[in-house]
N, C-alpha and C positions, 0 to 999 in steps of 0.2 A: 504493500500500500504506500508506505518512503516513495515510491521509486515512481507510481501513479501523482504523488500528491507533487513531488518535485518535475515532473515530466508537463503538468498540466499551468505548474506556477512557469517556465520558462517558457512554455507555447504561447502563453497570454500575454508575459513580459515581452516576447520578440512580436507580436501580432501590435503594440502599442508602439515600442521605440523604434524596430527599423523602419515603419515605414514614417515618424516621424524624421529621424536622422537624416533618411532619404530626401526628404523637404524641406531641411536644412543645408542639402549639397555636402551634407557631411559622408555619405554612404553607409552602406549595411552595415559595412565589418564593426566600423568604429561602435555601430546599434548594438550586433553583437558581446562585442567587448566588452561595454558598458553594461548591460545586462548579466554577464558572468563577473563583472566585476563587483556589483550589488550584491548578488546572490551569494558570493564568495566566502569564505573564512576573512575575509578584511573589512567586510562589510557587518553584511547581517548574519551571514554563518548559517544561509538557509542550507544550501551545501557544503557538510563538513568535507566532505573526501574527495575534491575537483579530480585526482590522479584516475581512480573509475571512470569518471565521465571522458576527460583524455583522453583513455585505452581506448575504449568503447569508439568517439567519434573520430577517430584517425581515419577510420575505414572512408570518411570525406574526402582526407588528403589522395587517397589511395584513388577514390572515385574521378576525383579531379583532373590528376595525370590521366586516367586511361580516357576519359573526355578530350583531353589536351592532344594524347595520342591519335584518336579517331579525326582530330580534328587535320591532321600533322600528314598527309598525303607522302610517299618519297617524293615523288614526281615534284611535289607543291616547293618541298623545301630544298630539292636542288634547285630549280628555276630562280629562287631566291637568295641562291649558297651565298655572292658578292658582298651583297649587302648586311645579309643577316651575320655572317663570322666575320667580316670586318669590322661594320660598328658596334656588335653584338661584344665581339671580344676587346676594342679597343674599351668600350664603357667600363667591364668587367675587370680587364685590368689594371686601369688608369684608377678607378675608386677602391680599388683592394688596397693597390700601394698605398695611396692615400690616404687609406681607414686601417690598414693594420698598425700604425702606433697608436691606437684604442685601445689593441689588444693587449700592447705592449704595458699600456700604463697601468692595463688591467691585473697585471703580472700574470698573463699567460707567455705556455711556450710559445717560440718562434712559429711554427708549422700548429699549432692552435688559433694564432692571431693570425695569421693567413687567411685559417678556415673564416674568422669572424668576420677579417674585411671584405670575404667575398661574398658573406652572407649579407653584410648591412651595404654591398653593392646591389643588392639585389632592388627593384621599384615593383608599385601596387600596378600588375596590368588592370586591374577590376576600376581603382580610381582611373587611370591616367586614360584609359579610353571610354569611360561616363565622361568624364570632362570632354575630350576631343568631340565626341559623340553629340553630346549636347551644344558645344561651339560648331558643330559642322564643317572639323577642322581635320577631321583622318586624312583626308587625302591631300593636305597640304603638305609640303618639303618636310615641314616639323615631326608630320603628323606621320609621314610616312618613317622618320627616320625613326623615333620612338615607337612605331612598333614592331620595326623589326627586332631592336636593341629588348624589346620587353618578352619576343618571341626570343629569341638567345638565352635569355635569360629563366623564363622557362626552363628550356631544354638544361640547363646548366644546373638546375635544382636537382637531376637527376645525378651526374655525377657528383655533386656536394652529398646528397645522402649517401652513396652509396659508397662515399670515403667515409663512416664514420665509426665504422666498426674498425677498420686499421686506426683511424687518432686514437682508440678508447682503448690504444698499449696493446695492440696484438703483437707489437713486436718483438715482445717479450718470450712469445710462444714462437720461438724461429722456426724447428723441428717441423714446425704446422703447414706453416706459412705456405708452404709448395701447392699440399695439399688443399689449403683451402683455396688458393686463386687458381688452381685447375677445375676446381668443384664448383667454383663461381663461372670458370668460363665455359664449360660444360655443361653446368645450367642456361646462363643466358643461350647459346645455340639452342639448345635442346626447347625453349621457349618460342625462339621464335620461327622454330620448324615446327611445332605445332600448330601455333599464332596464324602460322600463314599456311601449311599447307593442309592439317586435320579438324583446324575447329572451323573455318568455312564450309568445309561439307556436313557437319556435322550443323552448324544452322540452317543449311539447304535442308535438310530430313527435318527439323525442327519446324521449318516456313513451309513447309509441306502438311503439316499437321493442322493447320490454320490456328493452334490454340494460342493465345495471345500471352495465356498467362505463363507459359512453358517457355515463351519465348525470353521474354523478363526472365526465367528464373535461369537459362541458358548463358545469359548476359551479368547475373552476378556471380555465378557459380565461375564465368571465365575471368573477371573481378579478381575474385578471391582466392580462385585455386595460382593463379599467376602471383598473389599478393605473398599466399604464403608457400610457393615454393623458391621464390626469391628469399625470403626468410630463412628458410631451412641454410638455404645456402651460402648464407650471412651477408646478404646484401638487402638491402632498402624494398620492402615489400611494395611503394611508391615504383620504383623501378618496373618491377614485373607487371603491374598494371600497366604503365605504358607501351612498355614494348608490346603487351597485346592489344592496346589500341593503336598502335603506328602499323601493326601486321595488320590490322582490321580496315587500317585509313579507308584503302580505297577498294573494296568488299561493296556487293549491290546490299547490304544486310549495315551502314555504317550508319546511319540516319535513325533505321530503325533503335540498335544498338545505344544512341542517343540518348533519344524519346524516351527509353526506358531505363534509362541509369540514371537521366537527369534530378527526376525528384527526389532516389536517395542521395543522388550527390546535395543537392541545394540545404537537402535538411541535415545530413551527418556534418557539412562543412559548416554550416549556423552552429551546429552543437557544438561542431572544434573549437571555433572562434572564442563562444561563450566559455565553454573551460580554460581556455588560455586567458581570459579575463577572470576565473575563476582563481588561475594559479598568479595573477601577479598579488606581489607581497605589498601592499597601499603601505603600509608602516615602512617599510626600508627605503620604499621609494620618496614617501614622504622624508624620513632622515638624509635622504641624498638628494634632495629636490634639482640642487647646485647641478650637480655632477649625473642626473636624467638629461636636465636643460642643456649640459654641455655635451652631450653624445647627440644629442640630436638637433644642434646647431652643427656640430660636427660635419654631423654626417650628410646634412643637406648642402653646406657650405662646400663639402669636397666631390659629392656628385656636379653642383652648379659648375663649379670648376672644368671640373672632369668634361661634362659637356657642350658647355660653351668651347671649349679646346677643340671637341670632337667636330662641331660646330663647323669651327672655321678651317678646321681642317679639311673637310668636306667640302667647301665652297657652297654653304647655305647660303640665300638671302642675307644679308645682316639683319633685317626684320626678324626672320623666323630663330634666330639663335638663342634671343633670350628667351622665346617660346617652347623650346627644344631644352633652354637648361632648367628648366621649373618646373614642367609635366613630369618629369619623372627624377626630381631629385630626391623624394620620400622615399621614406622606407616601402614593404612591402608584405603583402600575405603571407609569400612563401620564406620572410623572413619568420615568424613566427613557427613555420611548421619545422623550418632546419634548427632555430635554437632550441623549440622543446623535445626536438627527434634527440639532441647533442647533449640536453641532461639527463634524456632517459639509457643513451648512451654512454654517460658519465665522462663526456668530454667537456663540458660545460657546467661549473654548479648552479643552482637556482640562482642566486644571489643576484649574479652576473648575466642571467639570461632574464629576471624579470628588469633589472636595469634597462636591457636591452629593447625590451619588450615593450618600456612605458617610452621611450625615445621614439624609438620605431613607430609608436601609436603618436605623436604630438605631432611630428614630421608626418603623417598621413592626413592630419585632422588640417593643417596647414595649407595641403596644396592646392584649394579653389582661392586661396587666397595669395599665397605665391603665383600661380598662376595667371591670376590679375594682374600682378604686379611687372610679369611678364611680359604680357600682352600690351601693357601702359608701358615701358621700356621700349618695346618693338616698334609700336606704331611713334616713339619718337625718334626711330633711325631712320624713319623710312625718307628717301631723298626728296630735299624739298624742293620738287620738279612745281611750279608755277600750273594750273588749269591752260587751258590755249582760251584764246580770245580773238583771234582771227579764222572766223568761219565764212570769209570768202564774198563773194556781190552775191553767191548762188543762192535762191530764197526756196526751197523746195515747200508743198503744201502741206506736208506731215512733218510733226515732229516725234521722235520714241525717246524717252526719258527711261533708258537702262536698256540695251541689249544683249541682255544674260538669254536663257533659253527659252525664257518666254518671249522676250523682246525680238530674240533671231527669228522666231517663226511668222511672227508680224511683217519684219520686215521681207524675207526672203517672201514671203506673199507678195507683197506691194510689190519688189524688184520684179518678179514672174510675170505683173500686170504693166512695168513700164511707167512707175509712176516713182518720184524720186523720194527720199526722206533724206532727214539729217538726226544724226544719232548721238545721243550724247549720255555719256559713262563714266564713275570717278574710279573705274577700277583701269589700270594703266595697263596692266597686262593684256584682257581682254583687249582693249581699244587697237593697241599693236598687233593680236594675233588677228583681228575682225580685220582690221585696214589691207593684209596681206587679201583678202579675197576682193581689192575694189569696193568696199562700203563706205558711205559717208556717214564716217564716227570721228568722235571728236573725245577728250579726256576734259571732261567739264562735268562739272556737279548741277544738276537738275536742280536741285533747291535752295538754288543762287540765283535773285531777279536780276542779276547785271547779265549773267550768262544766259540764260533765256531770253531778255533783250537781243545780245549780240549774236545768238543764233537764228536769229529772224523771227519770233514768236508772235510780234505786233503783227508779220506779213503773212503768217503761216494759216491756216484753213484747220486744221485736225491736231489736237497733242494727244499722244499715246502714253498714260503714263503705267511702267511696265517694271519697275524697279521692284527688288527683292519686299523692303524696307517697308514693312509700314508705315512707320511713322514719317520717311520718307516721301511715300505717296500722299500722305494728307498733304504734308504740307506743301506740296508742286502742287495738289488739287486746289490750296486756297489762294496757294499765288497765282496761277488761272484765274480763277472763276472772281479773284478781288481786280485783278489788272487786266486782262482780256476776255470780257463780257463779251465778244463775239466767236471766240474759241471752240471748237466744241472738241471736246474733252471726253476721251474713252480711258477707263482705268480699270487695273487690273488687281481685284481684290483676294486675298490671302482666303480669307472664309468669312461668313455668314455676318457677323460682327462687323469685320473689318467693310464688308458691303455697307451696311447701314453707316458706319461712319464716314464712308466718300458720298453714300447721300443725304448725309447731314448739310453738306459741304455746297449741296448742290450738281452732285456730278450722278446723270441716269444713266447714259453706259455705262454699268458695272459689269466684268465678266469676272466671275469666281474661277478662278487659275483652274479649280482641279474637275471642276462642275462638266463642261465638255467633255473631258477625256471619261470619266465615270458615266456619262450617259453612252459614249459609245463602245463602252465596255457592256454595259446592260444589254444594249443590241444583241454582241455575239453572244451573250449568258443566253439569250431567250432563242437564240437560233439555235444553239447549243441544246436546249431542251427542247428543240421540235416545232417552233413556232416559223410559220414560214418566216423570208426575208420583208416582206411588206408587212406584214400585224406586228413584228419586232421592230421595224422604224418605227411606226404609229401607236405602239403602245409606248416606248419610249419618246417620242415627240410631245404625245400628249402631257405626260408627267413633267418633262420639262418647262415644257410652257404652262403649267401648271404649275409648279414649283418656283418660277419666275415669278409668276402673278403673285402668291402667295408671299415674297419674300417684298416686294410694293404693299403688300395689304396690312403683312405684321410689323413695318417700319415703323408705323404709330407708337406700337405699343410694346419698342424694342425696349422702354425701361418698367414696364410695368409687368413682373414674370408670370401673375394670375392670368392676364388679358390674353400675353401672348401664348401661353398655355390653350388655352379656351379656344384662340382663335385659330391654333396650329391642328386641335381635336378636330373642331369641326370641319376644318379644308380635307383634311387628311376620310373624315366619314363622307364627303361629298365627293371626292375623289375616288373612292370606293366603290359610289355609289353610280355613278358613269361607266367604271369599267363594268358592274355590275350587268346596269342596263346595256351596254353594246353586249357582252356575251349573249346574257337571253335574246337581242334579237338577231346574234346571227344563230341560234339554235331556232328557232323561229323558222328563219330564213330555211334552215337545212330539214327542218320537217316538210315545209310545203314544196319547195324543189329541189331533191335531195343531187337532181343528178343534171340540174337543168345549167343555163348559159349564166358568163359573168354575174359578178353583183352590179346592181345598177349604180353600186358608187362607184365604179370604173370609168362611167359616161358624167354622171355629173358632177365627180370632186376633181376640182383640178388639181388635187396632191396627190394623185393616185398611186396605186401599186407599181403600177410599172415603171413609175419613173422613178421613187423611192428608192427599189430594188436595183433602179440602173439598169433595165432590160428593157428591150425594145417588145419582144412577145408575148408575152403577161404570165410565162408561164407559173406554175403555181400555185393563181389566184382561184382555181376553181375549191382548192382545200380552206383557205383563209379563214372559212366562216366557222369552220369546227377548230379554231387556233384562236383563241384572246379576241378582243375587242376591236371593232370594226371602225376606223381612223375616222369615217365623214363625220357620223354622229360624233362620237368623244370631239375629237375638235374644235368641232364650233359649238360645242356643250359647253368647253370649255374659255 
């Protein structure tokens, strides 16, 4: 009942803080931590024996790798070999050197404070790509260089654990020694000749069976028998999971294999986290407050280093460098898993790994906000290239305010039709790689009235405004519609909200960025399920133009959340109520001439089937009436 009543306090405690912490931009682990750290002997002493719970949730870490492995293709990570052990390794050993007189001061051995500096080299992949993620920065220079360096890093956890049975004085057993690193490498082969050539067929006859739950249990049974025959053979049970997920990567069974370990992994890795917040010692940390703060200015100070160096040595941007040494100068998850793998190894005492532990936690808690600091850094290297202000006698009738991906498809329309525009973007790069194809682009900031002046805006017929930025787009929408009251003005809104607020402004071309592309995904959905190609435009055209109107009808009442409630019920039951009525009357239709000529909305709707369809022969149209809602009626119902 112990084991109920504390199983069911930590579910409720992690159900409350991580997805607070999470909303904080703090992330889970830190949620985690915090709640083992409560719970702990240092706190409340809800759990006296965090060591059980440990043991117990390692099987996460273990879970974690063989995820990490499935994810780890060969194929994938030779393509990427240059990159990834170049800067993978430069980070790795340029912060070790750096960070082993930690160890030293620590009064550990030589070859112990090695192991530490390349442990506390190690960064959080879990924060540093939420961050990028949420900036929408992964595939920037930075973005890419940090995750190769975080992928290495990775892979690197594996040989650190599985050095840690030689640091913990095997060498003392010399006589052995032969024996046990034949027995290790005799295992690993023997692993990953199974890996690869007995346990794939072996879930062929398994996905044959259709049973779902056999399938799961095939997939932890390869977990764990891989976890503990690496064990046996005195290496890193972490290890044998992955190599059965690196043998698995690329298996038509890896996806599945996934899906199915996922949840143990998410919930045994919560539980690690919270016992390691369980085993830090709050009272010694506290007596060392000093000397926490100074491992973990440390050690961020000497990754910063480390890769701003890597940085320039690379030929980054200077922009992106201080972006690159901040994302991942924190500590890391799999710091955590190597220093308590190291005390229970007895190469590390407690003392010194919870030290380690509460550094390693400040330095993580830290980096949305290094990060910032980063990024304010960056954007003041960036060269102070002057706007252009010379756009020429040429007055073309459109203007496009951003040509990112939404804005090129605008314009490459326009060019196709022969009609001219002028393009103007504050992103430098774009504007140079655009100008290479003949476009007139310009490096000028849209929500600048001098720059809109000097682009001919007084002369110009149409503004497109097409920029990422919301807040961006209002305000080119006020500077329109306050200085050029004969403009007429199409904008390109983010979502629903962001609509209402360009027609706050005054601005009724609204086109919701994503709204098109989702209706004409609806089309194929409905052709997909049988619906000929003419009732699939016209039942989607209907809902469109219907969902337009409605989005003019609820603007009234876009601050009042009852009304527009009320008002969205009832569009949505009238809505209902049309497709309704077109079905029954094309079943109507098909009782009294089930076998007879066209519908007579063929001759009098001028939207009709065949032109919808794009076919000149109507074929088809004789089924239509047994398929959805007949387009004349809804239509003009609508």
């Amino acid at each position: 009942m112990d084991f109920l009543n504390e199983a069911a306090v930590l579910l409720g405690a992690a159900i409350i803080a991580v997805p607070l912490f999470q909303r904080l931009g703090l992330g889970s682990i830190l949620g985690y931590l915090c709640i083992g750290l409560l719970a702990g002997p240092s706190v409340s002493g809800f759990v006296s024996e965090p060591e059980s719970v440990l043991h117990f949730s390692e099987f996460g870490v273990v879970m974690l790798l063989f995820i990490i492995g499935l994810e780890l293709e060969p194929r994938r990570l030779w393509s990427m070999r240059k990159r990834l052990l170049g800067l993978g390794s430069l980070q790795m050993a340029g912060c070790a050197a750096l960070l082993m007189p930690v160890g030293l001061l620590l009064d550990l051995s030589p070859s112990i404070a090695i192991f530490l500096g390349l442990t506390l080299a190690l960064s959080s992949t879990a924060f540093a790509l939420q961050v990028l993620n949420e900036r929408r920065q992964l595939a920037t220079p930075h973005g890419q260089s940090a995750f190769a360096m975080l992928l290495f890093q990775d892979l690197a956890v594996i040989p650190l654990l599985a050095l840690l049975p030689f640091l913990a004085g095997r060498a003392d057993a010399a006589p052995d020694d032969g024996w046990v690193i034949a027995r290790s490498i005799g295992v690993v082969i023997a692993a990953i000749a199974f890996g690869r050539l007995v346990f794939p067929r072996v879930l062929a006859l398994i996905a044959r069976s259709d049973v779902h739950e056999i399938f799961t249990a095939a997939a932890l049974f390869l977990v764990l028998a891989m976890a503990l025959v690496m064990q046996w053979a005195g290496l890193s049970m972490a290890l044998g999971a992955f190599l059965g997920g690196v043998m698995l990567a690329d298996t038509p069974y890896r996806h599945e294999l996934e899906a199915n370990i996922e949840p143990f992994k998410g919930l045994l890795l919560g539980l690690f986290f919270v016992a390691v917040g369980m085993s830090v010692n709050l009272s010694l940390v506290l007596d060392n407050i000093l000397l926490v703060l100074g491992l973990a200015v440390a050690m961020t100070l000497a990754k910063t280093v480390v890769l701003a160096a890597i940085g320039l040595l690379v030929r980054l941007p200077r922009t992106e460098i201080p972006r690159l040494a901040t994302i991942i100068s924190q500590g890391g998850e799999f710091d955590f898993v190597l220093l308590t793998a190291a005390v229970a190894a007895g190469v590390i005492d407690q003392r010194i790994a919870s030290l380690c532990i509460a550094a390693v936690t400040l330095s993580m808690a830290a980096t949305p906000f290094l990060y910032q600091l980063g990024e304010k850094l960056g954007d003041r290297l960036k060269e102070s290239r002057p706007y252009e202000t010379d756009f020429g006698d040429d007055t073309p009738p459109v203007i496009i305010a951003g040509l990112g991906r939404f804005g090129q498809m605008v314009g490459r329309m326009l060019k196709m039709q022969g009609i001219n525009f002028t393009a103007l973007d504050p992103n430098i790069t774009q504007v140079e790689f655009i100008r290479r194809f003949g476009s007139r682009i310009f490096y000028a900031d849209a929500t600048r009235l001098d720059l809109l002046r000097a682009a001919g805006i007084d002369k110009a017929k149409l503004l497109v405004i097409a920029v990422d930025s919301e807040s961006a787009a209002l305000t080119i929408a006020r500077l329109a519609k306050t200085h050029f009251p004969h403009l007429s003005v199409y904008a390109r809104a983010r979502n629903r909200h962001h609509a209402w607020q360009l027609m706050e402004i005054g601005i009724d071309s609204v086109v919701r960025e994503t709204f098109a592309s989702s209706m004409e995904m609806s089309v194929e959905v409905l052709k997909g399920l049988g619906y000929p190609s003419s009732n699939a435009i016209n039942a989607v055209r209907t809902f469109r133009d219907f969902d337009n109107q409605l989005l003019k009808d609820t603007y009234a009442h876009r601050n009042d959340s009852e009304r527009l409630m009320a008002t969205e019920q009832a569009a949505m039951a009238e809505l209902q109520s049309l497709f309704q009525q077109a079905l029954n009357r094309g079943r109507a239709n098909d009782r009294r001439d089930p076998e007879g000529p066209l519908d007579s909305r063929s001759a009098n709707d001028s939207d009709g089937a065949s032109e919808d369809a794009g076919g000149a022969d109507g074929s088809g149209e004789n089924e239509e009436r047994s398929h959805g809602p007949d387009s004349g009626t809804t239509t003009r119902g609508v």
